[in-house]
Every structure is written in structure tokens, then in C-alpha cells.
N, C-alpha and C positions, 0 to 999 in steps of 0.2 A: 492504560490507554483510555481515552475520552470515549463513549459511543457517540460522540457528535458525528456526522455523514457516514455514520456506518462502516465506516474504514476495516475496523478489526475482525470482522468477518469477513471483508475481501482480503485479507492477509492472513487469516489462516485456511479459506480455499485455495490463495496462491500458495502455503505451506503445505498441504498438501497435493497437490498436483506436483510440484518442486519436487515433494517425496518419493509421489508413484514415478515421473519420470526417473530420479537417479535411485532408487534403492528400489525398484523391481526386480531387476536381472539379478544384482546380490541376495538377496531374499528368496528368488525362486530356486537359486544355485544353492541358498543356503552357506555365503561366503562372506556375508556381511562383516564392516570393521569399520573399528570407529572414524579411519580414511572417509568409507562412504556417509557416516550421517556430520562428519567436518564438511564434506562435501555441500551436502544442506544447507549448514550452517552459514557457509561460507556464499554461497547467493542469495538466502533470501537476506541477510544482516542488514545492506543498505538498502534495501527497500524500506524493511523494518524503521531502521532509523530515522530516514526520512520521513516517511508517514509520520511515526512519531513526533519528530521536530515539527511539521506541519499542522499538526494536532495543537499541539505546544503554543504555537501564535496565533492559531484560532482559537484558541482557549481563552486567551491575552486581549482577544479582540473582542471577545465576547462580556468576557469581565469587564472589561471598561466602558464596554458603550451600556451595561447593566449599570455599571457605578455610576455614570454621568447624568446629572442633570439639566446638560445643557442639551442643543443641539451638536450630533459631532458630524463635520463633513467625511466621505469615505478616505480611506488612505489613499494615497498614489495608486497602488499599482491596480485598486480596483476602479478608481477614476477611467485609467487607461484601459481596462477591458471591457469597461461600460462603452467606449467609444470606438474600439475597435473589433466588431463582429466576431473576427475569425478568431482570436484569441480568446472569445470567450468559452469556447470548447474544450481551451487546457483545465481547468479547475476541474471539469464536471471530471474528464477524463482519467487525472488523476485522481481523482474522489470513485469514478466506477470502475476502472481498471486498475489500479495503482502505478508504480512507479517502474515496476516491469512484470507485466504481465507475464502469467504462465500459460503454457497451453501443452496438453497431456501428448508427451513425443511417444510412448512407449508401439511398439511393434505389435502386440495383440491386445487385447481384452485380460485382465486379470478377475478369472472365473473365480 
């Protein structure tokens, strides 16, 4: 993963909080199985991915306006967020929350 917008470290705070919420109770029961850390696996994956892929063409985008010697005008879709206010808050959002935020559900404090 690129450290470009700092992505990979909001995806492994949302890996863990993921974690403490589903693998506390198993843990504190001491019943843990590999059910529960597939469990993990199995919500944070499309985040993962996506982030990833999103990395992937800002990487693409970045290489090429490095490569070029010309002028390059913006692609589409950032033309269209330039011009429409409210949409410009998706990007940031995704880039500081990700693609589904976590937020710690567990019933108490793990002392």
C-alpha cells in the first residue's frame, strides 16, 4: 500500500477496533475460533480492497502528470467536484474515515 493520504494507518485503526469489537467476548470467555477472527476477515476485506484500488489510480495519476511534459487538464470526475461544493467532501471522507468506518460497540472498557 502507497503511504500517499495516509490511508494505511486509517485501516489498521479501523482493523483494530473491527477486532476489539468482534473478538472481545471470545477472548474474555477464552472461546475464540477461527469462525471469530474469519469474522474479521470477512468485514474489514472490502474496505481493504477498495482503499487499495483507490490507491492504485492515484498512484496512475500521479505517475503521469510526473511523466508529462505538457500541461494536463484534470480528469472528469475531478473537474466535476471542483464545480460542485458538496461533493467535494466525499474524497476528504474517504481518505479520513474510509470506506466504513469503525466505531468501538463493545459493552465495557477492556482493563
Amino acid at each position: 500500500m502507497s503511504p500517499i493520504g495516509g490511508v494505511g494507518i486509517n485501516l489498521a485503526i479501523q482493523d483494530a477496533v473491527a477486532c476489539a469489537n468482534l473478538l472481545a467476548t471470545p477472548l474474555r470467555e477464552e472461546r475464540l475460533t477461527d469462525r471469530d477472527l474469519a469474522a474479521v476477515q470477512a468485514r474489514r476485506m472490502l474496505p481493504t480492497r477498495i482503499t487499495q484500488r483507490m490507491q492504485l489510480v492515484v498512484n496512475r495519476v500521479i505517475k503521469r502528470v510526473l511523466a508529462s511534459s505538457k500541461t494536463l487538464s484534470p480528469p472528469l470526475p475531478v473537474r466535476i467536484l471542483s464545480r460542485i461544493p458538496l461533493l467535494q467532501r466525499i474524497p476528504a471522507r474517504l481518505v479520513g474515515m474510509g470506506v466504513r468506518p469503525e466505531h468501538i460497540e463493545t459493552a465495557e472498557v477492556i482493563r
